[in-house]
Backbone as CSV, one residue per row, in Angstrom:
resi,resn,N_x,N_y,N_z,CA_x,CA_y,CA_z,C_x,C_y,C_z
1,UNK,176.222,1.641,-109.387,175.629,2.058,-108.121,174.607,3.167,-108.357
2,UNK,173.833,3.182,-107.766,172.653,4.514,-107.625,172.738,5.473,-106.909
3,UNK,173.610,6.742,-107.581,173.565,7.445,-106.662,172.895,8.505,-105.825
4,UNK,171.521,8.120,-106.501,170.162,8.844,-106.002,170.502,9.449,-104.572
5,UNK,169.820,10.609,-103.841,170.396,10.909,-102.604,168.762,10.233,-101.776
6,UNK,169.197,9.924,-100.620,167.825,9.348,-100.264,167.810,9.503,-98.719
7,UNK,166.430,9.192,-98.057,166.187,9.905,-96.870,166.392,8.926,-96.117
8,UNK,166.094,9.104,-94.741,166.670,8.373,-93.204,164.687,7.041,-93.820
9,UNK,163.896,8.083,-94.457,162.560,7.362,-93.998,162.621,6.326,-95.514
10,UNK,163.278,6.713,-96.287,163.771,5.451,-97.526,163.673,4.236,-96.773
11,UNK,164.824,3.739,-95.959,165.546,2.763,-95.532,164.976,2.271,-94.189
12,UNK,164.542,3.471,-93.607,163.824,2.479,-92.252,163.253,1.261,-92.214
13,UNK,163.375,0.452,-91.263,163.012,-0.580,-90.638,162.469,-0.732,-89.608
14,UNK,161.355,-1.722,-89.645,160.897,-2.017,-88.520,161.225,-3.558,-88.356
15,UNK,161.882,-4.298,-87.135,160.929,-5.603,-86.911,160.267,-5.847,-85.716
16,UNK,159.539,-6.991,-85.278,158.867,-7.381,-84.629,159.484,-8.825,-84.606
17,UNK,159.917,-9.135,-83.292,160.127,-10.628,-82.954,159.332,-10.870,-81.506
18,UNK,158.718,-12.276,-81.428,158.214,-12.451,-79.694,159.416,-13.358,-79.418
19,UNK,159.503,-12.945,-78.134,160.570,-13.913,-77.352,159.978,-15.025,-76.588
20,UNK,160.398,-16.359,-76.931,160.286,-17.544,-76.850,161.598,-18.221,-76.118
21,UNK,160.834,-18.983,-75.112,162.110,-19.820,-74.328,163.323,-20.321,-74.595
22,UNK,163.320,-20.804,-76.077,164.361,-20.606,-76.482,164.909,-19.264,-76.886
23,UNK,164.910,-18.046,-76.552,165.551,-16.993,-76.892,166.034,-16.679,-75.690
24,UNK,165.882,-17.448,-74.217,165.715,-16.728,-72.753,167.056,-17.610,-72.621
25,UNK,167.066,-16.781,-71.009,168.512,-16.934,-70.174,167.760,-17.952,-69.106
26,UNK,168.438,-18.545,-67.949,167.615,-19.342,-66.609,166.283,-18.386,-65.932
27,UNK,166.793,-17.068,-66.382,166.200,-16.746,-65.919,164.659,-15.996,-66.125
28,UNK,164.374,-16.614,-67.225,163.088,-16.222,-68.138,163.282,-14.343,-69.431
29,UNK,164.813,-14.184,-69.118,164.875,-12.774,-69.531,165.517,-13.379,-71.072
30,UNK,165.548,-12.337,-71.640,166.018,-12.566,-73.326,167.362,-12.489,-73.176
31,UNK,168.345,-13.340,-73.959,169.684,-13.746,-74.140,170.057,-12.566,-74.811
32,UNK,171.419,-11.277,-74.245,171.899,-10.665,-74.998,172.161,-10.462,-76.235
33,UNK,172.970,-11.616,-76.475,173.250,-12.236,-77.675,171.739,-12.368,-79.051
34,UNK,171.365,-12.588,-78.759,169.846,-12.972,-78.916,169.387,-11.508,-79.445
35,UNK,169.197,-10.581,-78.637,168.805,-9.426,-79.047,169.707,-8.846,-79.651
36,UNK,171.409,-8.833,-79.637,172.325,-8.098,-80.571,172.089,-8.634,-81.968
37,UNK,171.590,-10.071,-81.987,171.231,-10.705,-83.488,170.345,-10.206,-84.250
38,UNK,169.055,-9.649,-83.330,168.672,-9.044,-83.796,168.662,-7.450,-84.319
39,UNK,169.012,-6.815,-83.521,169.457,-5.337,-83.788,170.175,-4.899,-85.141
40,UNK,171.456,-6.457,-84.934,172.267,-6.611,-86.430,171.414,-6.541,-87.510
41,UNK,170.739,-7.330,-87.615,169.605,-8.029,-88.990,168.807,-6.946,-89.048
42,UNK,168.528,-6.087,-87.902,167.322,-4.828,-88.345,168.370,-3.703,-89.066
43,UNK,169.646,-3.528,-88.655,170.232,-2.558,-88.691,170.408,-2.579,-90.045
44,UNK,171.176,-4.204,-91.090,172.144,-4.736,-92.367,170.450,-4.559,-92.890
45,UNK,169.126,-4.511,-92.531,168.469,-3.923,-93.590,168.609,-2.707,-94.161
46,UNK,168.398,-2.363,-93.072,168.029,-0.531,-93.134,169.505,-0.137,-93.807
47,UNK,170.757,-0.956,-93.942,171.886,-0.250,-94.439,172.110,-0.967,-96.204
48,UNK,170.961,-2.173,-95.846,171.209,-2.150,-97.274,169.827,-1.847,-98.501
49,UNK,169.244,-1.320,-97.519,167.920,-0.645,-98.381,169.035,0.438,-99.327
50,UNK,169.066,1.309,-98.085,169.868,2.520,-98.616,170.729,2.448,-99.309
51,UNK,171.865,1.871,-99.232,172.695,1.313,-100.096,172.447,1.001,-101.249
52,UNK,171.141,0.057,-101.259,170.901,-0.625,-102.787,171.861,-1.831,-102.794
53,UNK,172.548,-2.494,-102.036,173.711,-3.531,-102.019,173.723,-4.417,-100.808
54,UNK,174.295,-4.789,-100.500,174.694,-5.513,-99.646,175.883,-4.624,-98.836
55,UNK,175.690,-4.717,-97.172,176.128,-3.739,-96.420,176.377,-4.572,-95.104
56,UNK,177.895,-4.789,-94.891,178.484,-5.886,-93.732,178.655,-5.049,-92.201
57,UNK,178.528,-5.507,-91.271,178.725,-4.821,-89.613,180.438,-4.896,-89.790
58,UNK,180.492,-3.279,-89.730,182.125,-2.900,-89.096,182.304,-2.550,-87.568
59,UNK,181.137,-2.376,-87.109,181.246,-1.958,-85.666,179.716,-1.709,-84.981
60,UNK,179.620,-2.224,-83.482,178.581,-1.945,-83.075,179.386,-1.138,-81.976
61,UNK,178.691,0.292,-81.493,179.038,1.118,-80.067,177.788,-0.245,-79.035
62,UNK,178.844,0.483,-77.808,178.326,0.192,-76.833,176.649,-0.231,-76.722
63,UNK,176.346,-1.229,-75.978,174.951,-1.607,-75.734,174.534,-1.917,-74.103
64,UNK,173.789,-0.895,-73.487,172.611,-1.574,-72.522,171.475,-1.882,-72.352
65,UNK,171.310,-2.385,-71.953,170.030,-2.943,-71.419,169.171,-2.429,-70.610
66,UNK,168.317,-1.622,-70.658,167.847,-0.755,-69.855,166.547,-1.090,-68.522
67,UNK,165.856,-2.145,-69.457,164.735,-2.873,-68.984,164.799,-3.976,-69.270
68,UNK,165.163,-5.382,-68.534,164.358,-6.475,-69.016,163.872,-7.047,-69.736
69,UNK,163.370,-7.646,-70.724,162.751,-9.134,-71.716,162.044,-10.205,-71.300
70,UNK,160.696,-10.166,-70.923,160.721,-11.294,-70.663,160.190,-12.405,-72.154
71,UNK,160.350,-13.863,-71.787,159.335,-14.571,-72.102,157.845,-14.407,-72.521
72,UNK,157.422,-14.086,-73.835,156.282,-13.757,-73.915,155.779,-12.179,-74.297
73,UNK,157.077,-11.960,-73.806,157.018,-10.297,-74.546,157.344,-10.100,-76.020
74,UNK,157.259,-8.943,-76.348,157.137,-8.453,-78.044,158.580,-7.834,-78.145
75,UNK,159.102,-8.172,-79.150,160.690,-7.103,-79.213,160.444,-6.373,-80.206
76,UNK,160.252,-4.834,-80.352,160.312,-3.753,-81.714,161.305,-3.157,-81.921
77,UNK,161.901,-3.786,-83.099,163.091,-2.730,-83.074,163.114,-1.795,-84.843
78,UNK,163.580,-0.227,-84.206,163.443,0.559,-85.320,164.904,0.795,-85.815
79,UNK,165.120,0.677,-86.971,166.860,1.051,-87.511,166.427,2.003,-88.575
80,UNK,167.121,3.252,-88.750,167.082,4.068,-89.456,169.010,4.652,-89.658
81,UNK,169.162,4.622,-91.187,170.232,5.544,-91.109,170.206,7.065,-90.425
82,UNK,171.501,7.293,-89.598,171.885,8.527,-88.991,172.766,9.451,-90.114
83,UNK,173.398,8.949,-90.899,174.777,9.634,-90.890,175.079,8.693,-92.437
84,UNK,176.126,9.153,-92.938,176.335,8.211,-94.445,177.740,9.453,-94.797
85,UNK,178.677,8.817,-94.943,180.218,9.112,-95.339,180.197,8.019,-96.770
86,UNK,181.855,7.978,-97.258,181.444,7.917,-98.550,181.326,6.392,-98.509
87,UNK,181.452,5.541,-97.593,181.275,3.564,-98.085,180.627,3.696,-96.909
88,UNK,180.629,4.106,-95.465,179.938,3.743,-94.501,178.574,4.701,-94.205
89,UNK,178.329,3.928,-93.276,176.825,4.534,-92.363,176.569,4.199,-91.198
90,UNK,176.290,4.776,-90.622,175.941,4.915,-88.825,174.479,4.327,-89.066
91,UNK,174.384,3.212,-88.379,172.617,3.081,-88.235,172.313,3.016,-86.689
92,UNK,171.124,3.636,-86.781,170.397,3.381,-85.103,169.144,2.493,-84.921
93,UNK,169.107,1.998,-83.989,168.615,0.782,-83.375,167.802,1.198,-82.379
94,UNK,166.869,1.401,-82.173,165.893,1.805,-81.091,165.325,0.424,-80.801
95,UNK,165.237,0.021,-79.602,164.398,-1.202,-79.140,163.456,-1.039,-77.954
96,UNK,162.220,-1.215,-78.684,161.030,-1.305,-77.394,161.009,-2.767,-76.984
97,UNK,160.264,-3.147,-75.881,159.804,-4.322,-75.808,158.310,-3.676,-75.231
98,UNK,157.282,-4.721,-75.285,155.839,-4.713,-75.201,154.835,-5.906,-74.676
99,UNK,154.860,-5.599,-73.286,154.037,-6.365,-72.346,152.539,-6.685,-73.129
100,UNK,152.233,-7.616,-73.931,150.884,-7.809,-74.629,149.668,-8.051,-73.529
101,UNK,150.426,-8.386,-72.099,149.295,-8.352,-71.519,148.767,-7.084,-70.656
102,UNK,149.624,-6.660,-70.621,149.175,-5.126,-69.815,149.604,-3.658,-70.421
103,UNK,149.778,-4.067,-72.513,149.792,-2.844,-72.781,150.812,-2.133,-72.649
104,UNK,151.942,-2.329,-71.933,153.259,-1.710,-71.361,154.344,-1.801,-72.356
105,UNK,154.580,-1.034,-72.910,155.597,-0.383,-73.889,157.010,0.384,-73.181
106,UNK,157.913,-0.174,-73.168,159.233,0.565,-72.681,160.827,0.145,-73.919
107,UNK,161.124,1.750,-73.973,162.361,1.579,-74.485,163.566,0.359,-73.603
108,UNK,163.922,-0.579,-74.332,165.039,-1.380,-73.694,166.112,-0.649,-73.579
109,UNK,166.515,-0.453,-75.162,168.115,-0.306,-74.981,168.144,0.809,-76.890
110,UNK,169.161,1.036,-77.117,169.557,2.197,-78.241,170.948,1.300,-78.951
111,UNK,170.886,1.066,-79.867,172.522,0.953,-79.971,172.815,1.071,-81.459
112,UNK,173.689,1.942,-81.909,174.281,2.632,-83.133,175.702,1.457,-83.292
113,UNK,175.538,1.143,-84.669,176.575,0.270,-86.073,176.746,0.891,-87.236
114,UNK,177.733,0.993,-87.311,178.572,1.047,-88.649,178.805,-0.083,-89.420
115,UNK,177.970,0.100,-90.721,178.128,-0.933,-91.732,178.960,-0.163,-93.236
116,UNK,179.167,-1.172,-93.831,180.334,-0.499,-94.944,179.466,-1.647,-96.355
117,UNK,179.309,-0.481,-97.163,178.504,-1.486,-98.935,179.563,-1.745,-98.976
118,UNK,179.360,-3.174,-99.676,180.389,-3.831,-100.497,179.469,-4.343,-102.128
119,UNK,180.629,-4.342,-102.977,180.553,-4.763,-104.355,180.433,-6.305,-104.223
120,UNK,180.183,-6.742,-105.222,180.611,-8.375,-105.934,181.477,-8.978,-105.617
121,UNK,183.049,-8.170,-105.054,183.811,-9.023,-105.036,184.615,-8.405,-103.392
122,UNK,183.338,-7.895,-102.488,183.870,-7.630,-100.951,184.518,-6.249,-101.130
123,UNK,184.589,-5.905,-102.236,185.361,-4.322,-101.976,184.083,-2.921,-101.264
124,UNK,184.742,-2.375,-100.332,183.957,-1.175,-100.570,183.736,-0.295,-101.320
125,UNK,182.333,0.349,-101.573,181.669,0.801,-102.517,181.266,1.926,-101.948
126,UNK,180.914,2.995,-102.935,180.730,4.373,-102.678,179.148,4.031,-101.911
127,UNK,178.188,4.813,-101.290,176.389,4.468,-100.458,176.152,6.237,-101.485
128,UNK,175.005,6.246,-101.267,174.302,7.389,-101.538,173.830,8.231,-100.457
129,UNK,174.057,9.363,-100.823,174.481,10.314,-100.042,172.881,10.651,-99.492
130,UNK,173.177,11.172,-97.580,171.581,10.970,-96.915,170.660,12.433,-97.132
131,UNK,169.711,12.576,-97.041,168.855,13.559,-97.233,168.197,13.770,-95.453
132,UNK,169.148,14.379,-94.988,168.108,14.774,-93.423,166.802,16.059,-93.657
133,UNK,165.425,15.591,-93.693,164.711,16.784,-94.073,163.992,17.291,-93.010
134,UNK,164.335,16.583,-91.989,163.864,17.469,-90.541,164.699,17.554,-89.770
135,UNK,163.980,18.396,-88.218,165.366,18.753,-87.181,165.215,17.914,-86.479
136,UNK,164.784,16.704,-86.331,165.050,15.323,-85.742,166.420,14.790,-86.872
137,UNK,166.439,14.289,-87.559,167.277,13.419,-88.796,168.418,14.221,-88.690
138,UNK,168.372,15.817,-88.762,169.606,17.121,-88.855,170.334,16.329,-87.706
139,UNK,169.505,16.440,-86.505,170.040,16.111,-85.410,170.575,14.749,-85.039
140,UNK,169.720,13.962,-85.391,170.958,12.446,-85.516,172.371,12.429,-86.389
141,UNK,171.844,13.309,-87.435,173.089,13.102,-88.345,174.359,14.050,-87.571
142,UNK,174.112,15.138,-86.829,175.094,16.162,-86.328,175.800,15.043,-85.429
143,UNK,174.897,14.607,-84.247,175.102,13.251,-83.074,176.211,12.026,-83.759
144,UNK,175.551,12.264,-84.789,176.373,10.798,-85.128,177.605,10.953,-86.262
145,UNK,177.493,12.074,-86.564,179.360,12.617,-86.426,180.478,13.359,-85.494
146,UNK,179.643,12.690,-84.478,180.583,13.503,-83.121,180.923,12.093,-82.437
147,UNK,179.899,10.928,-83.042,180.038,9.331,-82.507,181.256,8.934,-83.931
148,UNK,181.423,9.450,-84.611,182.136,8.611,-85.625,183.622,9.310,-85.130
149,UNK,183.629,10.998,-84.742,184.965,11.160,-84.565,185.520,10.613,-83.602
150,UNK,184.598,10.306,-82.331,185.201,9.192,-81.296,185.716,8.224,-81.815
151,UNK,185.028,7.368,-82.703,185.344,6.242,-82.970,186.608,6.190,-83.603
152,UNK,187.035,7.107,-84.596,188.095,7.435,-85.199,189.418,7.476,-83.879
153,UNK,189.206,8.759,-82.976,189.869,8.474,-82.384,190.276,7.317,-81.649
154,UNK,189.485,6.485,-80.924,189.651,4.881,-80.419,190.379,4.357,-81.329
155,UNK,190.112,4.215,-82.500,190.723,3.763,-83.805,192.508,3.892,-83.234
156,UNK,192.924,4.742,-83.731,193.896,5.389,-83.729,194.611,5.384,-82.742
157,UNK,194.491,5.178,-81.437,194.819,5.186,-80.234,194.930,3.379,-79.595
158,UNK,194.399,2.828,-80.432,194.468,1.169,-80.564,195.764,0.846,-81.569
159,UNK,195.796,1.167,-82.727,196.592,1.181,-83.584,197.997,1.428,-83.283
């Protein structure tokens, strides 16, 4: 493994998908599902840039929808590691969508996953440890160990 220490801007991701009728609901809007597929696939990059490995979804938090999708619109979504413990990582998911005809850019929705490296043979594996070098990154990473001790607790309280 590499245990180089590396930054939130290492691993970032961007994608870009247009939404097409087949991605829509009856009602010309983008299929939930549809956009969590994607969020996943932006997120298992950005966790396995960093990683250097291959990096599986242990958990997605909560997701809304803030604005709409239509047909014909642009989906951007940004994943950057938050946070990195010793096999997992918090990634965040920022999603715009983008009216190409009138220029209109709006945040959809936000939604933070926990992915875990795995080895060759599915075991978890140590990630390399994150480098926050500004007070944006400080600040996701503080955020997103106050989201992991929740989660812990839920954990535990299910169990």
């Amino acid at each position: 493994m590499d245990t180089e220490r590396r930054t939130p801007a290492f691993s970032r991701t961007e994608m870009t998908e247009l939404v097409l009728p087949g991605d829509s609901n009856q009602l010309g809007n983008i299929l939930g599902g549809r956009m969590m597929h994607w969020i996943d696939l932006a997120a298992a990059i950005a966790a396995g840039r960093h990683a250097g490995r291959v990096a599986v979804t242990a958990s997605m938090d909560s997701l809304e929808f803030l604005h709409p999708v239509k047909v014909g619109q642009v989906v951007r979504l940004v994943a950057q590691v938050n946070w990195v413990g010793h096999t997992s990582m918090e990634i965040g998911v920022d999603v715009f969508r983008e009216d190409l005809n009138l220029g209109d850019v709006k945040k959809t929705s936000t939604a933070y996953l926990t992915f875990v490296a795995l080895d060759e043979e599915g075991k978890p594996v140590p990630v390399p440890p994150l480098i926050c070098e500004t007070e944006e990154e400080q600040a996701r990473f503080h955020e997103a160990e106050e989201r992991r001790k929740e989660r812990l607790k839920h954990r535990h309280h299910r169990d």
